[in-house]
C-alpha positions as CSV (number, residue, x, y, z in Angstrom):
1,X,-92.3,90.7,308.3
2,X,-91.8,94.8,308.6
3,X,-91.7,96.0,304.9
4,X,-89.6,99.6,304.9
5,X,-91.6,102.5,304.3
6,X,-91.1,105.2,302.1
7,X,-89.8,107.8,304.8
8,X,-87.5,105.1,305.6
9,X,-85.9,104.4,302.9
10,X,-85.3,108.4,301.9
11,X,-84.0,108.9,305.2
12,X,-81.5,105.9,305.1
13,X,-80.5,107.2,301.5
14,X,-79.8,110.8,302.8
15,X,-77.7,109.2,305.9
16,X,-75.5,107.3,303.2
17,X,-74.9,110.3,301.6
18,X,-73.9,111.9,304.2
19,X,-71.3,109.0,304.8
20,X,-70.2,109.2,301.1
21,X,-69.2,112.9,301.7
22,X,-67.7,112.0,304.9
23,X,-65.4,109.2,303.2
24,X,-64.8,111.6,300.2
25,X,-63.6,114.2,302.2
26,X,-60.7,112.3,304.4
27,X,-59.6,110.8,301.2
28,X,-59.3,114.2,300.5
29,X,-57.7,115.3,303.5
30,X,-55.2,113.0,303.2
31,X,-54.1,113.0,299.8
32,X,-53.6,116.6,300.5
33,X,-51.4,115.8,303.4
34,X,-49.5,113.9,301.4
35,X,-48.8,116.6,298.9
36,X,-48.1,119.3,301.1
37,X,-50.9,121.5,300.1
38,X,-51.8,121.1,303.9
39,X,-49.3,122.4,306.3
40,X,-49.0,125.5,308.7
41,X,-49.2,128.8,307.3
42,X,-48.6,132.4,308.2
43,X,-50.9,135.4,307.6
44,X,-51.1,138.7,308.9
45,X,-47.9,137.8,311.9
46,X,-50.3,134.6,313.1
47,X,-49.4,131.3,312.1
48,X,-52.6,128.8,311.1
49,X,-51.1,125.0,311.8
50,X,-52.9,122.4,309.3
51,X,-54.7,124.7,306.6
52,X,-54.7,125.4,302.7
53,X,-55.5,128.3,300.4
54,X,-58.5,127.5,298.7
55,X,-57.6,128.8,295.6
56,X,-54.6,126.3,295.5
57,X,-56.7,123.6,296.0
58,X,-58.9,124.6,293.0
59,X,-55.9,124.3,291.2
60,X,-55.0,121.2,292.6
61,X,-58.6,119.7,291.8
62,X,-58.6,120.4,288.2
63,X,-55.0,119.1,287.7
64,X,-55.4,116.2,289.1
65,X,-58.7,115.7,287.2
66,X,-60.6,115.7,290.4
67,X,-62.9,118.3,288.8
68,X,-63.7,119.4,285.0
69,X,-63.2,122.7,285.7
70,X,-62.6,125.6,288.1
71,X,-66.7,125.7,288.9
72,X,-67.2,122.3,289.2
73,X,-64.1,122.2,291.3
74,X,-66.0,125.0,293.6
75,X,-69.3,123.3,293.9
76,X,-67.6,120.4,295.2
77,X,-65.8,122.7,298.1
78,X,-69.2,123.9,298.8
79,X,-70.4,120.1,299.3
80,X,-67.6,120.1,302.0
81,X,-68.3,122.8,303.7
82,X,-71.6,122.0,303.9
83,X,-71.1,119.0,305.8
84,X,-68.9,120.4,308.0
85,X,-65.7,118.7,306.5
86,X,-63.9,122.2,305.7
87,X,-64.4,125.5,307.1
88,X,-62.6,128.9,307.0
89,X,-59.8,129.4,309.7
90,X,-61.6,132.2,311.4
91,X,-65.4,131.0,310.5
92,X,-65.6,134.2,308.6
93,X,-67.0,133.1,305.2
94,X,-69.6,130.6,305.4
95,X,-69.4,129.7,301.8
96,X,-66.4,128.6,299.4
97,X,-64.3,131.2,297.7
98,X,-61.8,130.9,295.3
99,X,-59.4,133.0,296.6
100,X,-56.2,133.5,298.4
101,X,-58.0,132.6,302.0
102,X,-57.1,129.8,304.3
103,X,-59.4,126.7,305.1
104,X,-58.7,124.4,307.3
105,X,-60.2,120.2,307.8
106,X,-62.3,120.2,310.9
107,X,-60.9,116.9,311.9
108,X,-57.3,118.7,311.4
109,X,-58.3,121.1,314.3
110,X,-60.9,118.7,316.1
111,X,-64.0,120.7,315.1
112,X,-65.6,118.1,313.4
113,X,-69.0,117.2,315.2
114,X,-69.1,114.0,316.8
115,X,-73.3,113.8,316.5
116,X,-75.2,110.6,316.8
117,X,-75.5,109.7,313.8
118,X,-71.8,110.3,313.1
119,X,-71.0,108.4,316.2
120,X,-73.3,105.3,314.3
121,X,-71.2,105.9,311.3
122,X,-68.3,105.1,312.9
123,X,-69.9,101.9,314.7
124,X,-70.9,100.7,311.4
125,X,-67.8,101.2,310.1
126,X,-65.8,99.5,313.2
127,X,-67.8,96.0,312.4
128,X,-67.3,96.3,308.3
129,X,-63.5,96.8,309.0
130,X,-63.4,94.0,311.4
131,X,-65.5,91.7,309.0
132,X,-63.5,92.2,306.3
133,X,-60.4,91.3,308.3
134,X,-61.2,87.8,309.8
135,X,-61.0,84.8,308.0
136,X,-63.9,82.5,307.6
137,X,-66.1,85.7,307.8
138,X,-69.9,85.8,307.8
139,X,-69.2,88.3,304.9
140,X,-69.6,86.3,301.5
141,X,-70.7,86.1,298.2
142,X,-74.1,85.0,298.3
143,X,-77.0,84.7,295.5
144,X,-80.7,85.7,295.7
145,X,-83.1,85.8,293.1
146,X,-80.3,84.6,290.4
147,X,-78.3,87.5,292.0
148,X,-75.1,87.7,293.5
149,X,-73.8,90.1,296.4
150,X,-70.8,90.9,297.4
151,X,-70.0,90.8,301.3
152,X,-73.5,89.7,302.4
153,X,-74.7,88.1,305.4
154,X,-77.9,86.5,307.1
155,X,-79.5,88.6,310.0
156,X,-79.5,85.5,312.6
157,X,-75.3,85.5,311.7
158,X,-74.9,88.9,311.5
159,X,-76.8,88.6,315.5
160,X,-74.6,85.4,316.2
161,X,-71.4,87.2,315.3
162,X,-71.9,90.4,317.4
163,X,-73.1,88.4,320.9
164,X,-69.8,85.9,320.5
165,X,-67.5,89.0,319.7
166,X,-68.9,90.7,322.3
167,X,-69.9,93.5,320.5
168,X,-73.4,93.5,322.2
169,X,-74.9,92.1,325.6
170,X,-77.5,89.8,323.7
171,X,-79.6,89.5,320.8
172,X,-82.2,91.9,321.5
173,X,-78.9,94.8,321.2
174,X,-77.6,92.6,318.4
175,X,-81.2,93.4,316.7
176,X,-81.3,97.3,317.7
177,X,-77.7,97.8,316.3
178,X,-78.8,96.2,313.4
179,X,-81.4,98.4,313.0
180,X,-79.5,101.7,313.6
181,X,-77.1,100.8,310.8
182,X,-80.0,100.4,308.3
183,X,-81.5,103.2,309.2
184,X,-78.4,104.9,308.4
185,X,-77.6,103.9,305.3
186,X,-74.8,101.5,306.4
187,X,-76.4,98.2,305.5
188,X,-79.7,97.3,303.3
189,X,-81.7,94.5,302.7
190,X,-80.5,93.1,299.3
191,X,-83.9,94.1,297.6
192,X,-84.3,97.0,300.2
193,X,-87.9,95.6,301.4
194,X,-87.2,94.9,304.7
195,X,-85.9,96.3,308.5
196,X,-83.3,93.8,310.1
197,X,-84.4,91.3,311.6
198,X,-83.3,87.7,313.9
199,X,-83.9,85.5,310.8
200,X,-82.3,84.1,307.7
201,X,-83.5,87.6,305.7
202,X,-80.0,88.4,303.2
203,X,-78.4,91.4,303.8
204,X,-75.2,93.6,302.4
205,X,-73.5,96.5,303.5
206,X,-74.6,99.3,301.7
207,X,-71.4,101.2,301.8
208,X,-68.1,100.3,301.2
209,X,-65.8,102.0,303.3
210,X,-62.8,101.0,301.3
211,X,-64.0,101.9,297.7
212,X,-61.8,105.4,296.4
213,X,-64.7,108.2,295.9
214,X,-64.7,110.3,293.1
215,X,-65.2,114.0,294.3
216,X,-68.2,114.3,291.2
217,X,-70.0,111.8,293.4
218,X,-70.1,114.5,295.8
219,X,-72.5,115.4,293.1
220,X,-75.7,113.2,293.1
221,X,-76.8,113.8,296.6
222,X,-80.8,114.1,294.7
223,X,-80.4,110.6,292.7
224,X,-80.4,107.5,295.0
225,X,-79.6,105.4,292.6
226,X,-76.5,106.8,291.4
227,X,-75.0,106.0,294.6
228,X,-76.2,102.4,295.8
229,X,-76.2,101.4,291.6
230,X,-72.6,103.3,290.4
231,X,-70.4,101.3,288.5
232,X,-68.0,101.3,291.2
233,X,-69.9,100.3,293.7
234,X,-69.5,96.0,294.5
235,X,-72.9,96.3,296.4
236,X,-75.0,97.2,293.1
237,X,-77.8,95.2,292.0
238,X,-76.2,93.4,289.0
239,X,-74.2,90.7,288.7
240,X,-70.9,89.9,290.6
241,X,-67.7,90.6,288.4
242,X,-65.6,87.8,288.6
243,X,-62.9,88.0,291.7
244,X,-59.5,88.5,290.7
245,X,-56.4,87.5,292.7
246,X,-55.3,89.0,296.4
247,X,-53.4,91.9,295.3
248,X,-51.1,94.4,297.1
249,X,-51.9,97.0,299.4
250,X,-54.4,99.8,298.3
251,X,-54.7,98.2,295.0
252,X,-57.9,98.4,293.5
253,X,-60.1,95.6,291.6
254,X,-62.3,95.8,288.8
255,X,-64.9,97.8,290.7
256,X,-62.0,99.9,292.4
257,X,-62.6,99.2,295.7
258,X,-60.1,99.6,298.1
259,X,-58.7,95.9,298.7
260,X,-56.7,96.7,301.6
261,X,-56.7,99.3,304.3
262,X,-54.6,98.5,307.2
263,X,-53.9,100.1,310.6
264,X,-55.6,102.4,311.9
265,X,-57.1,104.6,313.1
266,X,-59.2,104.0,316.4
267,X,-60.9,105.8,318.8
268,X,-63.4,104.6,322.1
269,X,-67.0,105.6,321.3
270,X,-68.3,105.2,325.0
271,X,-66.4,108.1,325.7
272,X,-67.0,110.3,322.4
273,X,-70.8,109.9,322.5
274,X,-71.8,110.3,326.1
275,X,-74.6,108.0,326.4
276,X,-75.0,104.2,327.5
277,X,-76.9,103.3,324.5
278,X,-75.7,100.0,323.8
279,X,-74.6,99.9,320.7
280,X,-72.1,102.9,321.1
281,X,-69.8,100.9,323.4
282,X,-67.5,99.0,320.9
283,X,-64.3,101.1,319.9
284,X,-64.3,101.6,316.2
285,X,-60.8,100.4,314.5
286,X,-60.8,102.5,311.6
287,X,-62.1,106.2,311.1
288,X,-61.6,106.6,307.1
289,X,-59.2,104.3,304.8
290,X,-56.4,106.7,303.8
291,X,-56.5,106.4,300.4
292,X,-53.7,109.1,298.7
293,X,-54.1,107.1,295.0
294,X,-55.1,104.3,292.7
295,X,-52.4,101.4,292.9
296,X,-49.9,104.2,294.8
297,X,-46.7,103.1,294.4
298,X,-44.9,102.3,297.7
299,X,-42.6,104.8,299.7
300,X,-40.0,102.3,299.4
301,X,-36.9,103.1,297.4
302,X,-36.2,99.6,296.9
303,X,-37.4,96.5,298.3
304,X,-35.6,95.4,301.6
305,X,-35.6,91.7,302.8
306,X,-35.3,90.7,306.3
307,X,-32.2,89.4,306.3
308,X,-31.0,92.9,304.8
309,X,-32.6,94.4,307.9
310,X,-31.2,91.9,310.6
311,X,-27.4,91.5,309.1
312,X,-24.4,93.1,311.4
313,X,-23.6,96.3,310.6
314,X,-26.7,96.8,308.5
315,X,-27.6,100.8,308.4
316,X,-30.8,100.5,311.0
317,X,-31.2,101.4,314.2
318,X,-34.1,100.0,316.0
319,X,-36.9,102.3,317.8
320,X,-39.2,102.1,320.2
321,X,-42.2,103.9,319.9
322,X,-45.4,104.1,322.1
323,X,-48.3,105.6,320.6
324,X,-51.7,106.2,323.1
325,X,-54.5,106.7,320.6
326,X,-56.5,109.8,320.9
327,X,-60.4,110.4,320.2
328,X,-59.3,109.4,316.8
329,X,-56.9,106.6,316.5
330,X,-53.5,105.9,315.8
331,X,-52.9,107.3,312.5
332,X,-50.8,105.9,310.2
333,X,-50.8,103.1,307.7
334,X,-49.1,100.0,307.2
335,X,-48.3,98.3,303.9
336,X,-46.5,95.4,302.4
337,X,-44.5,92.4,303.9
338,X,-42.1,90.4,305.2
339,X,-41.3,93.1,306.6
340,X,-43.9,95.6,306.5
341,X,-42.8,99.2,307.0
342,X,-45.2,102.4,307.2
343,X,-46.8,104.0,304.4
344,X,-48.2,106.6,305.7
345,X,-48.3,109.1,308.9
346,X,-51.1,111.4,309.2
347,X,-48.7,114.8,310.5
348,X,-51.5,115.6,313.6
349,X,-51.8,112.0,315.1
350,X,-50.5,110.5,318.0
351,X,-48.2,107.9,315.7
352,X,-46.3,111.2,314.2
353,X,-45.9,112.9,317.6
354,X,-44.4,109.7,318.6
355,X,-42.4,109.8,316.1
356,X,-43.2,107.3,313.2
357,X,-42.0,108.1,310.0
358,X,-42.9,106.7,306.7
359,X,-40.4,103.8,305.5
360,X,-39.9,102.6,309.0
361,X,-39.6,99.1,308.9
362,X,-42.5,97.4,311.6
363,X,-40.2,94.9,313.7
364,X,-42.8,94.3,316.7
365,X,-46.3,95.1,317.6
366,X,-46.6,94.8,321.8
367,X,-43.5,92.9,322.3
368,X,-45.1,90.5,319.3
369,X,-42.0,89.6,316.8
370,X,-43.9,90.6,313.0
371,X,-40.8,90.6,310.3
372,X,-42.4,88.2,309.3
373,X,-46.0,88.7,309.2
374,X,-47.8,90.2,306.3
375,X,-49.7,93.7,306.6
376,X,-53.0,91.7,307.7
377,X,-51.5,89.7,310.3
378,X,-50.2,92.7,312.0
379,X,-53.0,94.8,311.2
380,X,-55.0,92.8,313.2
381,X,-52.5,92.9,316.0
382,X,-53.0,96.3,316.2
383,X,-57.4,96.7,315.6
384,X,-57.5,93.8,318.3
385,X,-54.8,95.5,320.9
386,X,-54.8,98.0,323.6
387,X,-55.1,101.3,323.0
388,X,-51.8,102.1,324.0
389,X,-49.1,100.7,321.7
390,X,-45.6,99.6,321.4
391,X,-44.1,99.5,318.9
392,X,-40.7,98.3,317.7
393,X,-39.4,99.9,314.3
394,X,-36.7,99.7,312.4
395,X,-35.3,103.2,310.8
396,X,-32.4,103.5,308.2
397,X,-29.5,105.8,309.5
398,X,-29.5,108.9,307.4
């Protein structure tokens, strides 16, 4: 059996990085959305749509305890602008100043390079999202060595899974997609000793694409371990915290990861990566989980039942909204229950220039009747959909 070599292993750890920042940075993005230090702004009679000034968002960083203090709160712009996250609106200053000068997300103005190993990134992150969604999934607590994991899963499954979802042609694609994810940084063998392989071998994913980051994470790109082995990760070597009960929408556990991140952002990779390599043809469901806070409180005024919504002369008027995904996704988020409305809209997506607003109530998903489905249900409606959608939604007259 292959042992990983050395090389390897650095090289996977630097891809996960890399993902960590990636993550980090559109938790950023939105949460900044959310707050309004993002929006269109005017400088010198020319109007920059979707930007910040980077000295407001120091601010913002070390008021929201996102950084200790101002230079911290710089170092960990710098991290972003690095990896091509943030940039300055006219590519003038290739570093981060704090100053009154306008930067601007690259995925806000569709700069953001689409590379291979971003594309694989994606991909991985497609199949954790979809894994995480199904019931009876090959994801499980398992034990090895008088350790448990967290959301782990044989090779020969893993390989089952993907041929009967049609996620690859056969095995031998099953195996080489596999092997691109390690080698990224997206899954590990449990111990870290060994490539993937067609056997009963234990693997986990190595990243958690719904855990909040920490900006300070940003921080430890030189120490491996704090990474794969931080307390907030579920995939550290240790063992398993007991598993509390299903809780609501973006709440978080014990090891704050993210327990729910519904719909969606989605995108076709055969047509963002320009190659037939096999295991770029599967459309990814989610890009990055929008995560604006810790147990965020829902938009919701008040709680509205159903039969609140549905009674004559009740103060909604029912829309119809059809929302083609772009090279991104949807873009927006759904929450609660019974009925589930919107929790969030990212302001560039297709889903806002539809026009979805937050606190629309979801009353159909391609002519399927959901009042009465939970956020799951109908975010797997969605992921498992066309790429254009219809939607039905239920607005409250203003």
């Amino acid at each position: 059996m292959e042992s990983l070599s050395s090389s390897l292993k650095k090289k996977a750890t630097e891809h996960h990085y890399r993902a960590e920042v990636m993550i980090a940075g559109e938790q950023l993005r939105l949460r900044l959305h959310d707050g309004k230090l993002v929006k269109d702004r005017r400088y010198h009679l020319r109007t920059y749509p979707n930007c910040f000034v980077a000295k407001e968002l120091t601010d913002w960083l070390v008021e929201h305890k996102e950084a200790p203090d101002r230079e911290t709160a710089i170092r960990l712009l710098q991290k972003l602008m690095d990896h091509y996250i943030i940039h300055h609106v006219c590519d003038e200053h290739s570093d981060y100043k704090d100053a009154k000068l306008l930067y601007r997300f690259r995925k806000d103005d569709g700069t953001f390079p689409l590379s291979k190993d971003v594309k694989v990134f994606l991909r991985g992150q497609s199949l954790y999202e979809k894994l995480v969604s199904v019931e009876e999934s090959i994801l499980k607590v398992r034990e090895e060595n008088s350790v448990k994991y967290q959301r782990a899963f044989l090779g020969s499954e893993m390989i089952d899974w993907l041929v009967q979802e049609g996620e690859v042609e056969n095995r031998q694609e099953a195996v080489e997609l596999g092997r691109a994810l390690l080698e990224h940084g997206i899954i590990q063998h449990v111990s870290n000793r060994h490539h993937f392989f067609d056997s009963d071998i234990l693997y986990h994913f190595w990243i958690n694409f719904r855990r909040r980051r920490r900006l300070t994470e940003l921080l430890n790109e030189n120490s491996s371990r704090a990474l794969s082995e931080s307390p907030d990760s579920p995939f550290c070597l240790r063992k398993l915290n007991p598993e509390p009960g299903n809780s609501s929408f973006l709440s978080v556990q014990t090891n704050k990861e993210i327990k729910v991140v519904s719909a969606v952002r989605r995108s076709s990779i055969t047509s963002l990566s320009g190659n037939s390599n096999a295991y770029f043809t599967a459309p990814p469901t989610l890009v990055f989980p929008p995560v604006p806070e810790c147990n965020p409180k829902s938009v919701l005024k008040r709680p509205v039942t159903n039969e609140e919504l549905l009674s004559p002369g009740a103060p909604y008027v029912k829309k119809t909204l059809t929302i083609v995904g772009d090279a991104v996704g949807w873009g927006f988020v759904v929450r609660g229950g019974r009925p589930c409305h919107i929790q969030a809209v990212d302001p560039g997506g297709p889903a806002a220039a539809a026009g979805m607003k937050v606190c629309q109530f979801v009353f159909s998903v391609n002519g399927v009747y959901v009042l009465h489905l939970d956020y799951q249900t109908i975010s797997s409606l969605i992921m498992t959909g066309p790429r254009t959608l219809v939607m039905e939604v239920m607005e409250a007259i203003e």
